[in-house]
NUKOLVEX-621278 format. One record per residue (C-alpha): residue in three letters; chain; y, z, x. Coordinates in steps of 0.001 Angstrom, whole numbers, plus 500000, padded with zeros to 6 digits. Layout:
<rs>
ALA; A; Y; Z; X
...
</rs>
This chain:
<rs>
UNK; A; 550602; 520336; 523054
UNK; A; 548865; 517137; 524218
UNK; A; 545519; 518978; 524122
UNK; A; 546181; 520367; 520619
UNK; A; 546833; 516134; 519363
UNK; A; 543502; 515147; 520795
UNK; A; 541541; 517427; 519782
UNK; A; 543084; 517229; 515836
UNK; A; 542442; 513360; 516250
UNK; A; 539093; 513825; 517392
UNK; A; 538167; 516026; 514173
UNK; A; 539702; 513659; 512267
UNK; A; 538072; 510817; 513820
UNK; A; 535038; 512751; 513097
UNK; A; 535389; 514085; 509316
UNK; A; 536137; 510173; 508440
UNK; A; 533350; 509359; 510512
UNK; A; 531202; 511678; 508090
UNK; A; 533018; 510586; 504989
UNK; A; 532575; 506825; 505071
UNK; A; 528940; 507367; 506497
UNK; A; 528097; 509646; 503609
UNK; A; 526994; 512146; 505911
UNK; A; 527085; 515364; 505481
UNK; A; 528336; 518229; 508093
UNK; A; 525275; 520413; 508858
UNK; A; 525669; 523931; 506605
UNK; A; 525132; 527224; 508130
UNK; A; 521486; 528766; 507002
UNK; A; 519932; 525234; 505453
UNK; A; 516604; 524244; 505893
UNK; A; 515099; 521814; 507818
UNK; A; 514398; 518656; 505179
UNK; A; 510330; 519033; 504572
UNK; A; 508555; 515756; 505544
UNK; A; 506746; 514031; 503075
UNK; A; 502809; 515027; 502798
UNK; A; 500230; 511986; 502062
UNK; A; 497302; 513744; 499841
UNK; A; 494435; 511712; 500948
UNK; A; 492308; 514093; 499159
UNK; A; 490953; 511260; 496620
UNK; A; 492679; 508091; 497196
UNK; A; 492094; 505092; 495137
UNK; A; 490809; 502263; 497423
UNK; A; 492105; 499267; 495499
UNK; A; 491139; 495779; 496985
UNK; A; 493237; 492918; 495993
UNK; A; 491914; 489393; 494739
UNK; A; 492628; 486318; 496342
UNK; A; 491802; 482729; 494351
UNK; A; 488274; 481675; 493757
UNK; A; 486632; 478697; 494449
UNK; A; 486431; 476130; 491728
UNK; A; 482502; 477018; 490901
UNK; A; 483351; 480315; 491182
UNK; A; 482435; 481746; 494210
UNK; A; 484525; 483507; 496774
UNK; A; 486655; 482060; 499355
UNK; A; 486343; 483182; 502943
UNK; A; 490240; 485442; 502727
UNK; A; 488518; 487475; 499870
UNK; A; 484590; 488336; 501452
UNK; A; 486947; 489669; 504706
UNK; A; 488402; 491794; 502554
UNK; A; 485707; 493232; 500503
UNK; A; 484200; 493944; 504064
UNK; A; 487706; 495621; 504876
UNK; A; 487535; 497464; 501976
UNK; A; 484159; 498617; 502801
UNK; A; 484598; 500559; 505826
UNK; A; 487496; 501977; 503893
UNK; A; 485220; 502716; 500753
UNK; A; 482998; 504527; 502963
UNK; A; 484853; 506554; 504845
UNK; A; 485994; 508101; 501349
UNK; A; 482816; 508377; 499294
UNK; A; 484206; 511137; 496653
UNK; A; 486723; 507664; 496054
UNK; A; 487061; 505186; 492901
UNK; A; 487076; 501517; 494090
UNK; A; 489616; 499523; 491957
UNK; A; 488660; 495838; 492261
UNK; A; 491786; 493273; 491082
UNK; A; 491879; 490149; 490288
UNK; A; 491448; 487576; 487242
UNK; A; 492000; 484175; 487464
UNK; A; 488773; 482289; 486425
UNK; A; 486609; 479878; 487967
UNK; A; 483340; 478646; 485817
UNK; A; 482998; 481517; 483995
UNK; A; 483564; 484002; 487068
UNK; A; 486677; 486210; 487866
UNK; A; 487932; 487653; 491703
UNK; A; 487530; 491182; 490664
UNK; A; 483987; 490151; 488632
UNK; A; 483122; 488603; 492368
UNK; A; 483967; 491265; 494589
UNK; A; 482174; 493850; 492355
UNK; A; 479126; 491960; 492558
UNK; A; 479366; 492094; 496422
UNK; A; 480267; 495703; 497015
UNK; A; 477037; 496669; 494708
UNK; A; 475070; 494054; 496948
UNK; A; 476347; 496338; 500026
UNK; A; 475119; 499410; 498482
UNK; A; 478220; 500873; 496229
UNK; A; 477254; 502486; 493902
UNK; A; 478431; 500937; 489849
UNK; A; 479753; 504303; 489117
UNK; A; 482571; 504083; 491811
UNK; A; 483598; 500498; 491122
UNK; A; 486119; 500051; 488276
UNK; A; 486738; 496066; 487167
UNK; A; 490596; 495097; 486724
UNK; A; 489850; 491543; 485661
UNK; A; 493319; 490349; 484106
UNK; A; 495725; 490062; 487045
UNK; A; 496965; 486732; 487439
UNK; A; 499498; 487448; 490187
UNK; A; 500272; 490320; 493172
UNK; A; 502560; 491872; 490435
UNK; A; 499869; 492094; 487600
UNK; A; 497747; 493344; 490365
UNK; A; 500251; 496213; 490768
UNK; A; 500980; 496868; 487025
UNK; A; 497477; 497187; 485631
UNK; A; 495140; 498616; 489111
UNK; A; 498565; 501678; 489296
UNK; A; 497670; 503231; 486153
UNK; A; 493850; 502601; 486731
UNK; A; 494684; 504955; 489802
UNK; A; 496166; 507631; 487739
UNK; A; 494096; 507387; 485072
UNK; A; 491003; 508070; 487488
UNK; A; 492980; 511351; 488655
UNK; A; 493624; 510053; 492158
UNK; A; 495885; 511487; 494403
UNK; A; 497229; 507813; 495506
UNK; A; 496403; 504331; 496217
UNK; A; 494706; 502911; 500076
UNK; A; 495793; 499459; 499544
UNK; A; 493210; 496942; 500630
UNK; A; 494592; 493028; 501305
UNK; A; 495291; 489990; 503851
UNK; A; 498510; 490650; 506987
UNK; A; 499997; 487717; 505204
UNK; A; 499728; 489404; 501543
UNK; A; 500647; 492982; 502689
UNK; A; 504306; 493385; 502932
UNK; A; 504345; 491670; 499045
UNK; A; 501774; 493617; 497757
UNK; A; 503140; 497034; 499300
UNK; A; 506872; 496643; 497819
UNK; A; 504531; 495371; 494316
UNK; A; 502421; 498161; 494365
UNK; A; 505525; 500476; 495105
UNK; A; 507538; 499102; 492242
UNK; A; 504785; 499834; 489936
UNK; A; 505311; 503184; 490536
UNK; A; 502291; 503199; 493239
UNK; A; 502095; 506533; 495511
UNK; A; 500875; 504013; 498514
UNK; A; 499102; 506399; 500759
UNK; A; 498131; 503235; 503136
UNK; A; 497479; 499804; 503766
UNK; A; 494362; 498223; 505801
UNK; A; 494899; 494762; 506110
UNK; A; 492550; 491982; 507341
UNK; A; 494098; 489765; 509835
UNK; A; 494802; 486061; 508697
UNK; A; 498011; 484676; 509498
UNK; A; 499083; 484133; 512995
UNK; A; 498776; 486133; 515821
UNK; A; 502600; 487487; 515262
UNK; A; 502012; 488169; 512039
UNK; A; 498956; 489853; 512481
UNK; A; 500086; 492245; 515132
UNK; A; 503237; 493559; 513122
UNK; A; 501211; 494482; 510381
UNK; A; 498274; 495872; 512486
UNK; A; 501247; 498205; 513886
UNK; A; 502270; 498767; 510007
UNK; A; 498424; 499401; 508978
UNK; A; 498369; 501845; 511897
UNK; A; 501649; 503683; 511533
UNK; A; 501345; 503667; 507213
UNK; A; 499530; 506994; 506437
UNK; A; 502326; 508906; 508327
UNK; A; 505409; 506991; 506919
UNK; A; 506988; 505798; 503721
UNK; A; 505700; 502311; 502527
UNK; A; 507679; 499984; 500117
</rs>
């Protein structure tokens, strides 16, 4: 009879278990759950702005990552390059810049498409995520700073963003720089946002 009370408490222990954890009992015959596929296919390389100087040229943080973005640009040459970033300095916006330098390093015009408005990480998001789509892309290789990326990534998600990956340029501190090297590194195989 004492066997009979344990195991009863056990299953009971074990069905609340389940119903306050909101997880289900396994059912006979269901399938596996299907892990999410990235479509890298034709990804949208969009490289982020970062502030101007005030006679308009660009800062050290933004040339690293137009050079980021480069070996990411190339390694996906059937790609669209979204360029982001407003914010004016003497006549001269981020994404204006960073255009200018990408056709210096041999991009091509055609590939290169301007987002000049954003003011902010979240404008950035709103108006480069439709740019994507619009360009028939099958997502978005975000291109930005270690101590920009885990904003931009949750922007760039809540804009509705598929976020195949992230390549970051390393500029904060070393800590810093090695999480998100490990994020960079792990992000085409996981769930960003």
């Amino acid at each position: 009879m004492r066997r009979h009370w344990r195991t009863g408490a056990g299953a009971m222990a074990i069905g609340a278990a389940l119903a306050i954890g909101g997880v289900a009992p396994p059912v006979a015959g269901a399938a596996p759950p299907v892990p999410a596929v990235k479509d890298f296919s034709k990804p949208a390389i969009v490289i982020l702005g970062y502030g101007l100087n005030p006679d308009g040229t660009m800062r050290t943080i933004l040339r690293r990552r137009v050079l980021t973005g480069l070996a990411v640009v190339q390694s996906f040459p059937q790609s669209p390059v979204i360029v982001t970033g407003g914010n004016p300095q003497s006549g001269n916006t981020e994404a204006g810049q960073m255009r200018k330098m990408l056709l210096l390093l041999g991009i091509p015009d055609d590939r290169i498409i301007v987002e000049d408005r954003a003011n902010s990480t979240v404008q950035n998001a709103q108006f480069s995520v439709p740019l994507a789509k619009q360009a028939g892309t099958s997502g978005i290789i975000l291109v930005t700073s270690t101590t920009h990326q885990g904003r931009a990534d949750g922007d760039f998600a809540d804009a509705g963003g598929n976020l195949l990956a992230t390549v970051s340029y390393p500029d904060g501190k070393a800590g810093v720089n090695i999480a998100q090297f490990a994020r960079d590194a792990i992000s085409p195989f996981v769930a960003l946002g």
